[in-house]
N, C-alpha and C positions, 0 to 999 in steps of 0.2 A: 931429522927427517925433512928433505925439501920438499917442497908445497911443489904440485905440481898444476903449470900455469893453464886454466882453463877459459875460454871466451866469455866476456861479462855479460852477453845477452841471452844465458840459456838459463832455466832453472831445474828442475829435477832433473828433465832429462834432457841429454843431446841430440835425439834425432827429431825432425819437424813429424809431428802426429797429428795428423786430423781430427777436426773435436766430430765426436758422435753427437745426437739426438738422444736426448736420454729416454728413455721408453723405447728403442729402436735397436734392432742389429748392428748398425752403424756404433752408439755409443757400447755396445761389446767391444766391437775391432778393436776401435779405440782404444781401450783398458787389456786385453790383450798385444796393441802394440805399445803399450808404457812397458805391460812384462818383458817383454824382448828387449826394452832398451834398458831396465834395469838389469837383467839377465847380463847382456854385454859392457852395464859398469859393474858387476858382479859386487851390486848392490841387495845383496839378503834379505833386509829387513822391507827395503822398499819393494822387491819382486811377493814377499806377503804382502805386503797394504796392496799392491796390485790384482793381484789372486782372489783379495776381498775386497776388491772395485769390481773385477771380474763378477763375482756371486752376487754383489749389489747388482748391476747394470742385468744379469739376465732377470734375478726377480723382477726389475720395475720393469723387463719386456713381457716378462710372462704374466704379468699384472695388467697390464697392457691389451697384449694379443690370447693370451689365456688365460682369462681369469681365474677359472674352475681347477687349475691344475697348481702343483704349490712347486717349491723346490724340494720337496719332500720327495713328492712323486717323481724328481729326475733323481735322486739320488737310487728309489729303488731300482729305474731303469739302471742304471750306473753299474750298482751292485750285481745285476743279471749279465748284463754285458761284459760285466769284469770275468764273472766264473765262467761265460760262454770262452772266453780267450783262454782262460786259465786251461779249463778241461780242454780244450783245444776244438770245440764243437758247437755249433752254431744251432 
């Protein structure tokens, strides 16, 4: 199998991603633009560590900017929104 020849100044990923603020919106994008670039080396295991960069970065925003609310609480919204689509009914 040949190695196929990659630039030596990149590391995980290939496209330039802006660093977020961690506590911030900006550090989400961020981890949501690593998944896309994993996505497109159709990198698996690295698109989950990114997923659970994703669920780290909004906890420490909602730690942040809401404290009183957990990720618990977005999951039940989640769950609600999920069946509001499913049933087809808002």
């Amino acid at each position: 199998m040949a190695k196929e020849k990659q630039p030596t100044n990149i590391g995980y990923h290939l496209t330039e991603i802006p660093k977020g603020q961690v506590g911030e919106s900006s550090k989400i994008l961020e981890e949501v633009l690593e998944l896309q670039d994993a996505e497109q080396q159709d990198a698996k295991i690295m698109q989950l560590v990114e997923l659970s960069d994703i669920i780290g970065s909004i906890a420490l925003y909602m730690e942040k900017h809401h404290p009183s609310t957990t990720i618990d609480d977005l999951i039940i919204m989640a769950r609600i929104t999920r069946r509001a689509f499913e049933n087809g009914r808002r």
